[in-house]
GUBA-191462 format. One record per residue (C-alpha): residue in one letter; x, y, z. Coordinates in steps of 0.001 Angstrom, whole numbers, plus 500000, padded with zeros to 6 digits. Example, Ala and Ser with C-alpha at 12.3 -4.5 7.8 and 13.67 -1.06 7.14 Angstrom:
2
A512300495500507800
S513670498940507140
END
This chain:
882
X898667161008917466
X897850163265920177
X893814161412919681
X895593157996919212
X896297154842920968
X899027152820920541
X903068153367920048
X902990157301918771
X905233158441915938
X907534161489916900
X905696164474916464
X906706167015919523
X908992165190920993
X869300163068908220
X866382163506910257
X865013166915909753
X861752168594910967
X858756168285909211
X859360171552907183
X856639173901907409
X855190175156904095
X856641178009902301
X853406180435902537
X853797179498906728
X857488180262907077
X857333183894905025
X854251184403906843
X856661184027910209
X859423186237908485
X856428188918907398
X854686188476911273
X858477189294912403
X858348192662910508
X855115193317912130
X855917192638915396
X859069195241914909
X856952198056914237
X854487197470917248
X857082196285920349
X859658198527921739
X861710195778923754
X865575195386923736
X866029193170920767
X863990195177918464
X865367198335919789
X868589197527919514
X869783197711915718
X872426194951916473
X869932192777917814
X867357193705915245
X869077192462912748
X870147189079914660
X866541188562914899
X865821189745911284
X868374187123910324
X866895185054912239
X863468185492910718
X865196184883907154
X866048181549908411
X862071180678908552
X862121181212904738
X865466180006903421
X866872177062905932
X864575174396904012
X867441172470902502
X871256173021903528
X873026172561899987
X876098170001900084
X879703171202898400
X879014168468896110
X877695164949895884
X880226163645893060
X881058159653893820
X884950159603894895
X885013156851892644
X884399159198889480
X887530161248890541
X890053157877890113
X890984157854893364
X891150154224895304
X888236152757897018
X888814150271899815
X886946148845902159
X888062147853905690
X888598144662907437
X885950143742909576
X887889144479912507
X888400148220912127
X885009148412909731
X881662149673911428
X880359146553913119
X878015145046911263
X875984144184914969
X875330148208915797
X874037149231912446
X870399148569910994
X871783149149907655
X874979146742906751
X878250148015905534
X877669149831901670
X874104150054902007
X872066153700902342
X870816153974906346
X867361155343907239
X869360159187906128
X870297158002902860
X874107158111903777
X876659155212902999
X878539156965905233
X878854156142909215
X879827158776911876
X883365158630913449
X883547161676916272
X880025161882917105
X879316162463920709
X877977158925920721
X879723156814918698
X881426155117921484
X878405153652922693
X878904151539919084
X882431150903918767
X884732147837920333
X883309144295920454
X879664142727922430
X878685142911924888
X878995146595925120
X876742146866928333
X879597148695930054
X880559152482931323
X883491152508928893
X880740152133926058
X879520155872927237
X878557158940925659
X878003162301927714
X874687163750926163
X874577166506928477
X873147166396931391
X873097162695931359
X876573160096930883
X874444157532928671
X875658153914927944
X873431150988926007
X872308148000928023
X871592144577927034
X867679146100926464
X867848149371927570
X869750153355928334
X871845153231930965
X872098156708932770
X874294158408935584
X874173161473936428
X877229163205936689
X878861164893939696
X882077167220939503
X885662165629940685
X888518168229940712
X892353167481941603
X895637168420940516
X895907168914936863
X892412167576935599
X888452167892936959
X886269164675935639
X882554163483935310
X881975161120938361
X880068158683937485
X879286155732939277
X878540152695936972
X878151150117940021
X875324151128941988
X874692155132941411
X872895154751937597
X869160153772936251
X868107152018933548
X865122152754931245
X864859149566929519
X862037146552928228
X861509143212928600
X860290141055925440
X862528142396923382
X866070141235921316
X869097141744923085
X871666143755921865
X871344147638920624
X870988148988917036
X871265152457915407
X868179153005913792
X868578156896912951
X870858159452913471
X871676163481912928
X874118165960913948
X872851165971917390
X871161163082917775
X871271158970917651
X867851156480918181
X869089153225919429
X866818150151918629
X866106146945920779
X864353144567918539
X862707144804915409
X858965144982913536
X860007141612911916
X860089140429915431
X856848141644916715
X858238143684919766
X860976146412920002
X862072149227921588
X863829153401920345
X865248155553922390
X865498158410921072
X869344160037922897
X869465163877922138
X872194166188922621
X870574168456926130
X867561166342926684
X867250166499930697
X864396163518930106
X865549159719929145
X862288158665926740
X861511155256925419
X859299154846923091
X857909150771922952
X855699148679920804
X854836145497921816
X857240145385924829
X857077145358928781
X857972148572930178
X860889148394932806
X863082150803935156
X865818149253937356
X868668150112939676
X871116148424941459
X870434151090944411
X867630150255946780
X864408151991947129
X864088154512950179
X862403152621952890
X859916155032953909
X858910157097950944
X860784155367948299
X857606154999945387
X854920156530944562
X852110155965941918
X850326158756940989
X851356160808943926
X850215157646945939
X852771156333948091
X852806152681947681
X854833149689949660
X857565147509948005
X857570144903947075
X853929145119945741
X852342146534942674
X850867150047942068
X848582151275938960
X849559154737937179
X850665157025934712
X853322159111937052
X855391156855939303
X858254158169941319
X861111156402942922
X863301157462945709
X866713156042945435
X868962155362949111
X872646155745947724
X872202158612945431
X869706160472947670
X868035161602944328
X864737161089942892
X863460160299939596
X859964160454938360
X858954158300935018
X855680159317933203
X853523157109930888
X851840157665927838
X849531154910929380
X848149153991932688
X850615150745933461
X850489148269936191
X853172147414937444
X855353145739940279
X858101146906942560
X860953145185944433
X862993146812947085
X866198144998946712
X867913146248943425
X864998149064942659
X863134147508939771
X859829148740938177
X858689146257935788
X854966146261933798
X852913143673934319
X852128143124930732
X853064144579927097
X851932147715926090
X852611150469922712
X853346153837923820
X856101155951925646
X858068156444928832
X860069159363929984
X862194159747933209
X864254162217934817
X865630163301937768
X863966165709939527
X865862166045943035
X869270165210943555
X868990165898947309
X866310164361948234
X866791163565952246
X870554165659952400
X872064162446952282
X873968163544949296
X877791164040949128
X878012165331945645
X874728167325944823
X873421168613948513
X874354172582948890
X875472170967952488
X877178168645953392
X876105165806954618
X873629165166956772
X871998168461955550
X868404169313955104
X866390167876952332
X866150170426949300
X862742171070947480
X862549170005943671
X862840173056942476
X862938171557938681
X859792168943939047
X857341171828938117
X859163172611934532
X860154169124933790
X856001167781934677
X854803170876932357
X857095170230929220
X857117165960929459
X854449165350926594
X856706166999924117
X860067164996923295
X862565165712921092
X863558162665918484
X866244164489916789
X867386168240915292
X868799169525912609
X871605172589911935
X871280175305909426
X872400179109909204
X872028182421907838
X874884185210907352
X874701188562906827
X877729190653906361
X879494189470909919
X876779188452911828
X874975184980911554
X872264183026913060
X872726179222913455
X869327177295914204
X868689173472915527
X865594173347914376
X864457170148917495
X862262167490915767
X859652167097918319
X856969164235918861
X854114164418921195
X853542161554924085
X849622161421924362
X848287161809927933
X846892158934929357
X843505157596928167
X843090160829925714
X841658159640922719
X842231162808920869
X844833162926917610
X848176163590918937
X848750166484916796
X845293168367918425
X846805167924922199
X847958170997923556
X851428170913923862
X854081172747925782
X857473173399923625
X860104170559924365
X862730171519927383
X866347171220927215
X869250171951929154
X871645175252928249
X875254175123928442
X877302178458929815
X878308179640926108
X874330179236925284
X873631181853928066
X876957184024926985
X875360184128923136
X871827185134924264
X870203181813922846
X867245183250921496
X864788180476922016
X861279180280920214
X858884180840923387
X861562182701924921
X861587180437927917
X864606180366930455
X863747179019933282
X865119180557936927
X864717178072939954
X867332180035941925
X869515177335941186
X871049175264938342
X869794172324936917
X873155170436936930
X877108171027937077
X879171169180934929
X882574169272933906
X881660171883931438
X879929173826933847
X876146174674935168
X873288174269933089
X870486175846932719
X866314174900931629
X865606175868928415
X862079175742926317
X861443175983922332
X861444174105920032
X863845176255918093
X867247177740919224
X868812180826917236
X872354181452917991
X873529184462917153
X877103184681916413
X879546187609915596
X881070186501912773
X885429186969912424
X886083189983909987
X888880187916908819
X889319187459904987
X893246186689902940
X895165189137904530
X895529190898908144
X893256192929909632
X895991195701910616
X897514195806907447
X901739196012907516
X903137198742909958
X904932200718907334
X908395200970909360
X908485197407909292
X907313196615905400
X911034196472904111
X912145193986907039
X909427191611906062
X910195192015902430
X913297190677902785
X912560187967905082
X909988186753902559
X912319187070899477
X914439184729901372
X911253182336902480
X909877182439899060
X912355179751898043
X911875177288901129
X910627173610900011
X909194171223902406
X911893168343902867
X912982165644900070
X910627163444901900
X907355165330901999
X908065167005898668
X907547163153897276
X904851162551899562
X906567159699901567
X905362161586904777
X902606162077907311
X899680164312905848
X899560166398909157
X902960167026909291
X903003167623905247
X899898169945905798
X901800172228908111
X904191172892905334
X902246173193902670
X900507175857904957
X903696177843905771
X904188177706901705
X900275179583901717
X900859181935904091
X904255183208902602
X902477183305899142
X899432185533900873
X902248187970902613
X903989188358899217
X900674189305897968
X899709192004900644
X903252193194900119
X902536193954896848
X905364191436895684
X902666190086893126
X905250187562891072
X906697186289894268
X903447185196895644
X902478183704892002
X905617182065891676
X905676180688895415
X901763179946894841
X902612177519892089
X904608175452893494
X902306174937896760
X899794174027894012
X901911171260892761
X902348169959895814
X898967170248896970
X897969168157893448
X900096165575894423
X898526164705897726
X894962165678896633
X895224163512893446
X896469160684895353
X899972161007893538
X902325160838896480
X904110157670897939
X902072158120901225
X898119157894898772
X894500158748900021
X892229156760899793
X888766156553899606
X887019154535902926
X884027153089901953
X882941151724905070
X882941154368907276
X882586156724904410
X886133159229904891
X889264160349902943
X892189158527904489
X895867158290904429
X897197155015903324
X900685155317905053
X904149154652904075
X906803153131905974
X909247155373905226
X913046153667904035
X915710156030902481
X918572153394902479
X920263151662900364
X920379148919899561
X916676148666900390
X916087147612904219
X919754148134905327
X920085149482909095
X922492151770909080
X923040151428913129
X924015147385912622
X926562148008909031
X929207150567908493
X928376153205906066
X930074151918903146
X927316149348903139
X924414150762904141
X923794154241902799
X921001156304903679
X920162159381901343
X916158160923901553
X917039161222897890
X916304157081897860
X913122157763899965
X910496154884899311
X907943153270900508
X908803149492902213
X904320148941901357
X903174148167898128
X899814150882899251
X896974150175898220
X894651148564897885
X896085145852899915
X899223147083901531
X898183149967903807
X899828150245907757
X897576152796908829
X894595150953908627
X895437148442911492
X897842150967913501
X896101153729914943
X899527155407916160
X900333155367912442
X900152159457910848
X898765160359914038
X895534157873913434
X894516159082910436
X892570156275908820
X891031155915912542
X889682159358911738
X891439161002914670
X892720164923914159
X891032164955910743
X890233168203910525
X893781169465911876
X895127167249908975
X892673168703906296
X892541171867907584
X896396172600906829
X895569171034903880
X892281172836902528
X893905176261903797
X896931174715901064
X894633174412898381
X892478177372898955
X895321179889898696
X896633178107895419
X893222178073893752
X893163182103895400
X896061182619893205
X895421180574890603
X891854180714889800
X891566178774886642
X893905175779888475
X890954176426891694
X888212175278888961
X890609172137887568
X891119171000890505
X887960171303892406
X886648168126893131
X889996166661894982
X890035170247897051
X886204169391897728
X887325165722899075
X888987167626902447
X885868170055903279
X883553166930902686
X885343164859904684
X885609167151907880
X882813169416907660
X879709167914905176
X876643170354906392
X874146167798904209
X873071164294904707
X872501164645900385
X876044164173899880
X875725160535900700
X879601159755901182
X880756161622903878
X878942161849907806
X877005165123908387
X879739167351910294
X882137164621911374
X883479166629913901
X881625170146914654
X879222169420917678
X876567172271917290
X875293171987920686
X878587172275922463
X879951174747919649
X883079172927919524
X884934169955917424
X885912166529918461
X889125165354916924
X889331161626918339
X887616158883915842
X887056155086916318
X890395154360917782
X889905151844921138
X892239151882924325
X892953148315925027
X890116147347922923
X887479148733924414
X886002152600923796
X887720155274925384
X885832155740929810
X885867159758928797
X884524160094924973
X885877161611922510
X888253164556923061
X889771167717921583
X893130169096922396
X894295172216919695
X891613174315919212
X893952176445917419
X894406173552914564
X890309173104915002
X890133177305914302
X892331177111911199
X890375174245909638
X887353176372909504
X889355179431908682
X890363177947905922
X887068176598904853
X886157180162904790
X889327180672902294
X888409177538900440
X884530178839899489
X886136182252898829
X888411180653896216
X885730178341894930
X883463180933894573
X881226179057896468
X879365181390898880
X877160178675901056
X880871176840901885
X882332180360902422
X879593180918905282
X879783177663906792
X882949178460907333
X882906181769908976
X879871180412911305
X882414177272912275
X884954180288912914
X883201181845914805
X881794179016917164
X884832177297917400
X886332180597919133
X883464181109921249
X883455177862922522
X887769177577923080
X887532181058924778
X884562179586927199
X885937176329927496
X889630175912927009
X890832178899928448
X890355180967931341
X890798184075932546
X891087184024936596
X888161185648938429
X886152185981934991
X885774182438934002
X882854180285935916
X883067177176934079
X885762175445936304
X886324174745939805
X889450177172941122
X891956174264941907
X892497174436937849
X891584177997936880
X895176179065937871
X896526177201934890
X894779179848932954
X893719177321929798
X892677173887929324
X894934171373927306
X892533168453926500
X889182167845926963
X887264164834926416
X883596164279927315
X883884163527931047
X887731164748932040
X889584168274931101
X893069168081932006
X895961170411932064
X898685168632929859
X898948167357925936
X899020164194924258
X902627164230923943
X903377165399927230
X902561167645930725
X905545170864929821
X903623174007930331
X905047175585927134
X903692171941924505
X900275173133926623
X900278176346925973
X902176176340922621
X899658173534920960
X896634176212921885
X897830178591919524
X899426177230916925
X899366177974914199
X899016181685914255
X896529183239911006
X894375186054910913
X891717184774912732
X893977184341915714
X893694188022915927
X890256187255918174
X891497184198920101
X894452185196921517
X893453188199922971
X895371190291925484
X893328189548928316
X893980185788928422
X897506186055926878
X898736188297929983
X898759185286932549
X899379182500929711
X902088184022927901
X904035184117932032
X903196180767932821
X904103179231928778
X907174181448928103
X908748181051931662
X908661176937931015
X909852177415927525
X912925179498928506
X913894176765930900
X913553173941928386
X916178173474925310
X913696171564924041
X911287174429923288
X913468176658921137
X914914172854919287
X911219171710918688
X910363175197917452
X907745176343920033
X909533178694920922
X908443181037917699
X904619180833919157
X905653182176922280
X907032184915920163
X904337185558918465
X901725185795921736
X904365188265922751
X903103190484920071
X900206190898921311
X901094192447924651
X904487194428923759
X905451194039919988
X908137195954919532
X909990193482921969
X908698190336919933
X910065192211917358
X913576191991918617
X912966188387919747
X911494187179916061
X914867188468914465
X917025186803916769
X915478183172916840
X917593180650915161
X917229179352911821
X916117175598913012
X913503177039914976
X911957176818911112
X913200173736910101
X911069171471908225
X912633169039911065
X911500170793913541
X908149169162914838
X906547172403915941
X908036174810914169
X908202173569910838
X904666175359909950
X905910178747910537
X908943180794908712
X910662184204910282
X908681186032907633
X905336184512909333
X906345185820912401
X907275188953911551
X904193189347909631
X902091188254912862
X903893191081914467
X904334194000911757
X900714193826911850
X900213194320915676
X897778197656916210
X900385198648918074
X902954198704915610
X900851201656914166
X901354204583915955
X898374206343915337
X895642203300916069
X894309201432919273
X893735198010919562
X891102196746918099
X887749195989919979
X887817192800921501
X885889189989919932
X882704188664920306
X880050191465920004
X877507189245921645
X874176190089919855
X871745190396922040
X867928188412920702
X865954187598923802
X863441185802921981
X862234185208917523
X859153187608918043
X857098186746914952
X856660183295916914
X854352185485919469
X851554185804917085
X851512182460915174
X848663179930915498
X850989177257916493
X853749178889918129
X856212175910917827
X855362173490914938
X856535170140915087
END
């Protein structure tokens, strides 16, 4: 709903490196415990970082193959298969492989929240800004035979700070001539998508390869007429240059190196060959255009954004200001012949610290007129750009290369980045010590308190409605949730029937939505590849279809006791697949991993309690963690990592829905982390339960990136935080954030306390490291304040998560405050509160440090561990293999 377009229901009011062999990667791990003994710097001298690097080195021998949960056809578990209408189906147009057929990755399944996938959704031509995807540095879009590319500059007012992008004048195009119109996905990985122009059958195409941080556009052509065009016009004076040649326009020029100087955006961008090309200029509408065909590849990037100080957006001045030197052309000149084509994700844990790699899949661009094999030119490792939370981690990069100009390479809306080299990044993270229960354990003055609260939760049941499943699987989630968490406090209790007894009934009602036995069914989506609600248009009246606002009650009775469905369901009969308003745009994949996430945390506490019912019911449970969080392309029926975005570190919740019909001007977007932080929590939970240690991990990493990422980018702590410009850092968190725009508000509306309150619910043990005291201090004032002055909080049920943050700064006041909140504040009709219960609360806050008189509070989350570099790549023949 909150990712959704449309009318919105009531809800608050594979491509993978060439591996290397085995004998060369244990050879790495075995050079790393050399190179421990002989060099004294900080990461070896550090334990902490030792072992961060030691895990690291593990990853050389283990990371060959990432395992999937399971690769069992959803048609073997008797759950329906549909496919969708051509209208909300991928279109047929963007795809090399059509609908139900393996891709070049061996997947049936299509991506739905992938940074890109906008640049492949709504109808042709798609040559447009809203078609865009923000690769970082670079806002991307597909033209009729060619990559569109603006680069961004940073717009901040009121509530909100945006991408500007102009899509008029102020963009390039890398593109060719000779080719098919019209753009095709030819490849694609967590982090990456090649778009096609033409094809082999043809005799002429064009790939460009678009990865995640590339600060280089690339092109690679067969057969086709190199071309780069603008609608700006070339600087008059010293607007191209061939081979450091300046040369007149119109005319034509010979070279391997051109640069052009572009009048509107003051900035210059320099294009390298793999071949010497002739070519022509024109003035008028910049255009660079090959005189002939030619096989090979092209790579441009900007390499001064103030070229003459005629720039508003990018000059330190402003303008007319001096020109400013390229500081970046050296690095970006040094590092062009190596280009990345795609990456791929895998990690290592050790107790709670982990190491997540992309592993960059790397070709080389011969220089011009070598005629040596590719793979014996001497290469520099391929350069990226770093993100703030990359620098915060200590990205341990093989080469160790960070580049300092003095100056960033580019500020976005998420912030400055930063030159990176290798061809491998490690990123350490701190894992959560989170497991079942709290971290504090039960302050023992408040253990009989909570008892009693959860004797008298023990017996709650989700409403008539939802306990058929004739409801919305987010909302249904959230209660199926509370159900777990009561169970798991009845356990730490020591109340060991209550939390059996409680813990099989959630099981039955987990069974009944997993099994596709509810009135609202799941489905299986075989054309995107995805686990989808069906929908139900709820009627509890009798006689069927009466409206009891039009006849008098003795003839129209409604009773949820007569709840139905008005569909039939499916195969045929299913609302949400042409409403993407519909259970908050579920079958349009929005929010899927808020909606699974209650759901997997659900299942994973029954099967916690239940073992034996854990191993029955296994395959259904497995449906949810495939669905949102598949780490393999071998499990063929689900996308690798719908939503977890490696590079950024965080999720994107909004799917394939279109605004008007057309994608979505600022990407995808994400608005509750909190929801995001729970899925993966309870991923953790689910692997536990499953006794499946590789999901377990997966989990924990997810954790733990998903809470670096929302504490660098979503909220911020005034004069500590540096991603945002001040006008919003006063707000003290961000509500949404899309590719291009962050704004201070929700999808259901701009009340301080639905911002704040939709950041934090719901509240589990791993909230014990995101909301931290320092941030809570100013967001608990400005949330709390609104949410006293609004009825509407305490009615909705917010009210108890402003409670709960309370805790964390003075708990024996939200002690008070928990005990006197009003029974609807739990209501299952209660939109916000209906996935907590008192005894939650009181849990949250028994188990305050705090509360216990004799300890401190905890250290605050992460430990960054420090790895300045993967030392056994010092001593290695080829220090970064393709």
């Amino acid at each position: 709903g909150r990712s959704s377009v449309g009318p919105i229901p009531p809800r608050f009011g594979q491509a993978r490196p060439p591996p290397r062999s085995e004998a060369r990667m244990c050879r790495a791990a075995s050079q790393y415990r050399g190179a421990r003994k002989r060099h004294t710097n900080a990461a070896v001298s550090n334990p902490t970082a030792a072992l961060a690097c030691a895990l690291a080195a593990t990853l050389a021998c283990v990371a060959d193959a990432v395992k999937p949960y399971s690769t069992v056809d959803p048609r073997k578990l008797n759950v329906t298969v549909i496919t969708r209408d051509f209208k909300t189906a991928p279109a047929a147009e963007y795809f090399m492989a059509g609908e139900g057929k393996k891709d070049a990755m061996g997947s049936f399944a299509r991506p739905t929240n992938a940074w890109w996938t906008m640049l492949v959704l709504g109808p042709r031509p798609v040559d447009s800004d809203d078609a865009n995807g923000f690769q970082i540095p670079y806002v991307l879009w597909a033209a009729k035979r060619g990559v569109s590319a603006s680069y961004p500059f940073v717009l901040a007012q009121g509530n909100q700070v945006e991408n500007g992008f102009d899509s008029n004048i102020n963009f390039v195009t890398l593109g060719a001539q000779g080719v098919d119109m019209g753009h095709k996905v030819a490849a694609h990985d967590p982090l990456s998508v090649t778009l096609q122009w033409g094809s082999k059958e043809a005799g002429a195409w064009a790939k460009a390869p678009l990865v995640r941080g590339s600060p280089y556009l690339t092109m690679e052509y067969h057969n086709a007429i190199f071309e780069f065009d603008s609608k700006q016009v070339l600087d008059p004076q010293h607007g191209f240059k061939a081979d450091g040649k300046e040369v007149k326009c119109p005319g034509e020029a010979e070279g391997s190196k051109f640069e052009v100087v572009l009048v509107q955006s003051d900035a210059t961008w320099t294009i390298w060959s793999s071949h010497k090309l002739k070519v022509g200029c024109m003035t008028e509408g910049a255009v660079l255009r090959a005189k002939e065909p030619f096989t090979g590849v092209v790579r441009a990037a900007i390499t001064n954004n103030c070229t003459f100080g005629r720039s508003a957006f990018h000059c330190a001045r402003k303008p007319p200001a001096d020109p400013e030197p390229p500081l970046h052309e050296k690095a970006l000149n040094d590092h062009v012949l190596t280009y990345p084509v795609g990456a791929s994700v895998d990690m290592t844990a050790s107790g709670d610290e982990s190491v997540v790699r992309i592993a960059w899949k790397t070709k080389t661009m011969p220089e011009p007129h070598s005629h040596e094999d590719p793979s014996k030119v001497e290469r520099k490792p391929v350069l990226m750009v770093a993100m703030e939370h990359h620098r915060q981690l200590g990205l341990c990069s093989t080469m160790g290369t960070q580049y300092d100009t003095g100056s960033t390479f580019s500020t976005t809306v998420n912030g400055n980045l930063s030159l990176v080299a290798g061809n491998e990044w490690l990123m350490p993270y701190a894992l959560l010590p989170v497991g079942w229960h709290s971290v504090h354990g039960i302050a023992a003055h408040a253990r009989q308190t909570l008892r009693e609260a959860i004797l008298e939760d023990a017996s709650w049941q989700p409403p008539v409605n939802y306990g058929i499943g004739a409801g919305d699987p987010y909302n249904a989630g959230k209660m199926l949730a509370r159900m777990g968490q009561v169970a798991l406090i009845a356990q730490e209790l020591g109340e060991q029937q209550v939390a059996k007894d409680v813990g099989a009934r959630l099981a039955s009602h987990v069974e009944l939505w997993a099994k596709s036995r509810a009135l609202n069914k799941f489905v299986y989506d075989a054309s995107w590849g995805g686990w989808i609600s069906c929908g139900c248009l709820y009627d509890d009246c009798a006689p069927a279809g009466c409206n009891p606002n039009i006849l008098p009650p003795d003839q129209c009775h409604c009773d949820p006791s007569m709840a139905r469905c008005k569909n039939t369901g499916p195969p045929d009969d299913c609302p949400t697949f042409d409403d993407p308003g519909m259970d908050f745009g579920n079958a349009f994949y929005n929010d899927h991993h808020f909606h699974w996430g209650y759901h997997i945390f659900a299942g994973a506490v029954a099967a916690h309690l239940d073992p034996e019912w854990g191993a029955r019911n296994k395959e259904w449970l497995l449906l949810y963690a495939r669905d949102i969080a598949n780490p393999s392309n071998d499990d063929p029926y689900f996308p690798e990592w719908r939503h977890k975005d490696w590079y950024t570190g965080w999720s994107w919740a909004s799917g394939v829905a279109l605004g008007g019909g057309k994608p979505y001007r600022n990407g995808h977007n994400q608005e509750s982390t909190s929801e995001s932080i729970a899925a993966y929590y309870g991923l953790q939970l689910l692997g536990d339960a499953l006794n499946d240690p590789a999901m377990r991990d997966w989990g924990r990493a997810c954790l733990a990136s998903e809470v670096f990422s929302a504490m660098t980018y979503w909220q911020i702590i005034p004069g500590k935080s540096n991603v945002y410009p001040e006008i919003i850092q006063k707000k003290t968190l961000i509500g949404i954030l899309w590719q291009n725009l962050v704004q201070y508000q929700t999808w259901f509306g701009g009340s301080p306390y639905m911002v704040h309150g939709i950041q934090m619910m719901p509240f589990t043990p791993a909230s014990e490291y995101y909301v931290q005291p320092e941030w809570s201090n100013e967001s608990y004032r400005l949330g709390e304040r609104d949410c006293r002055l609004s009825g509407q909080c305490t009615k909705d049920g917010w009210v108890s998560m402003f409670v709960q943050q309370l805790a964390v700064l003075d708990p024996a006041k939200a002690w008070d405050e928990a005990l006197a909140l009003p029974d609807a504040v739990f209501s299952g009709d209660a939109p916000a509160g209906n996935g907590n219960a008192r005894s939650t609360v009181l849990h949250w806050v028994a188990t305050r440090p705090q509360m216990h008189h004799h300890r401190q509070a905890p250290d605050q989350w992460p430990r960054i561990l420090e790895c300045a570099y993967a030392p056994w790549e010092m001593e290695m023949d080829q220090p970064s293999p393709p």
